[in-house]
C-alpha positions in Angstrom: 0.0 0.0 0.0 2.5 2.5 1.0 4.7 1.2 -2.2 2.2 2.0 -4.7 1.7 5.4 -3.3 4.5 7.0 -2.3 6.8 4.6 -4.1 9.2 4.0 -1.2 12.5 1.9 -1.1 12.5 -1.0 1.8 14.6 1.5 3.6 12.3 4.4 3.6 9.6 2.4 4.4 10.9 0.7 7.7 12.2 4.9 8.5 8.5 6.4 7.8 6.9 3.7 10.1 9.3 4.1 12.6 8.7 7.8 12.5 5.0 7.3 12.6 5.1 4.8 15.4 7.1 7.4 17.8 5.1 10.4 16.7 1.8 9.1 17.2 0.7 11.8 20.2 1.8 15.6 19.9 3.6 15.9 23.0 6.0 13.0 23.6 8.4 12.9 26.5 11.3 13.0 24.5 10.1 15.9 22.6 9.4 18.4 25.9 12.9 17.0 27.6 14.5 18.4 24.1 12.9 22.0 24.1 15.6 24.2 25.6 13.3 27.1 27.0 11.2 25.0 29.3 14.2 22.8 30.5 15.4 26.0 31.4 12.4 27.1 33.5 12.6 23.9 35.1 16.3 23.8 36.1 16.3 27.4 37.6 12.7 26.5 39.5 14.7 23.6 40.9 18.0 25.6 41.0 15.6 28.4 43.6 13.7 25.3 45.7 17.3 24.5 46.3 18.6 27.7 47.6 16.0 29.1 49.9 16.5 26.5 52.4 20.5 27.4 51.8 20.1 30.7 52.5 17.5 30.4 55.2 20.7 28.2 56.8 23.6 31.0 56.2 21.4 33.2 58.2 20.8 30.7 60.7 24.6 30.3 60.5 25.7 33.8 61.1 23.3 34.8 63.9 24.4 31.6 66.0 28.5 32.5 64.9 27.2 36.5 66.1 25.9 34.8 69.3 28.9 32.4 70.0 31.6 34.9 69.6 29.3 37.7 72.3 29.3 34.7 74.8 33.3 34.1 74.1 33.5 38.0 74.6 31.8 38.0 77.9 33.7 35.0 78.9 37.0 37.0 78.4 35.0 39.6 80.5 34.4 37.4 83.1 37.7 35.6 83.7 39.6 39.0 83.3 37.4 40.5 86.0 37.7 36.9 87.8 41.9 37.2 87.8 41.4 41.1 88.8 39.5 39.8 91.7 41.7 37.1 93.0 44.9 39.9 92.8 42.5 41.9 95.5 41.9 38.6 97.7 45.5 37.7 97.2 47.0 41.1 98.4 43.9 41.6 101.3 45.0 37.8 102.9 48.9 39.3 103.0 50.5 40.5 106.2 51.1 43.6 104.0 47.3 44.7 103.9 46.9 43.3 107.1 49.6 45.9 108.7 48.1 49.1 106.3 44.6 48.0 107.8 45.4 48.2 111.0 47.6 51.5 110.3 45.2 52.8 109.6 41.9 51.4 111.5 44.0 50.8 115.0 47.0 53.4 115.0 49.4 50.7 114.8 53.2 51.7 114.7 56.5 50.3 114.1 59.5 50.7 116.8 60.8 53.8 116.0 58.1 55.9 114.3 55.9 58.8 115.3 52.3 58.4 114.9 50.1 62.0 113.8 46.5 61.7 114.1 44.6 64.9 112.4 41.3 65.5 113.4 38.2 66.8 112.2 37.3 69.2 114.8 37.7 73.0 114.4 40.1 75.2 116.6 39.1 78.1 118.6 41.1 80.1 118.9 41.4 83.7 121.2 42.5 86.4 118.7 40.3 89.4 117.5 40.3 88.6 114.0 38.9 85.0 114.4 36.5 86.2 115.7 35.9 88.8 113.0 35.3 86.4 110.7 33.2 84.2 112.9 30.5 87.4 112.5 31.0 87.7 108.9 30.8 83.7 108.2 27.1 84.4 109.6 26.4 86.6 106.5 24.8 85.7 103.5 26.7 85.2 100.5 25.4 88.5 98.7 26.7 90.5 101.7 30.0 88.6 101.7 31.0 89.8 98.0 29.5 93.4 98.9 31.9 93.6 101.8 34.7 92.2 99.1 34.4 94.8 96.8 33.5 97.7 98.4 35.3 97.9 101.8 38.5 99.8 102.5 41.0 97.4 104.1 43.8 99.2 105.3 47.3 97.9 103.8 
């Protein structure tokens, strides 16, 4: 049948069935796997399902490395404050603060040496001019700079 119309060599023949045979439907597999565009479409879909969850991760990433290296800052904090401590206690268990301490707190004194003890307490004293400015300590600040400028103080 095919010979009489188309007048086909044995060759042809088995090539034109074979070519009808796979091209019976429109849309074959083979033929949407070869059409570049929407191969395309579907690697760079597959290529963004891919990286979302990567990129969700690198941020994971970096806010826990953020966090690790604060905590490895406030360790370094902590055990320089910790070794600035245990100077103090080291020096406030020797005899040396010992001794200052009770210098100071108990008027302790070496063989040899002359203790001073300054007190608080004001002096009274007897001359005239103390007592001068005993009555002007009693004026108000105003009156105190008045008296400043504008009295005559002999030389």
């Amino acid at each position: 049948m095919l010979n009489n119309k188309y007048r086909l060599s044995q060759t042809k023949k088995v090539a034109y069935v074979q070519k009808g045979l796979t091209g019976i439907s429109g849309y074959s597999l083979g033929r949407l796997m070869s059409n570049q565009g929407l191969m395309t479409i579907l690697i760079l879909g597959a290529l963004v399902l891919i990286s979302i969850p990567a990129v969700r991760n690198y941020a994971q990433e970096r806010a826990v490395d953020l966090e690790i290296n604060e905590a490895r800052a406030e360790i370094e904090r902590y055990t320089s404050k910790n070794k600035e401590l245990g100077d103090v206690i080291g020096y406030l268990e020797s005899d040396q603060a010992v001794e200052a301490k009770a210098r100071l707190n108990l008027g302790l004194k070496k063989q040899g040496e002359k203790v001073v003890v300054i007190t608080d307490r004001p002096q009274v004293s007897e001359n005239p001019s103390a007592r001068a400015d005993s009555s002007q300590s009693k004026l108000s600040n105003p009156h105190k700079w008045l008296n400043y400028f504008f009295s005559i103080k002999p030389l």
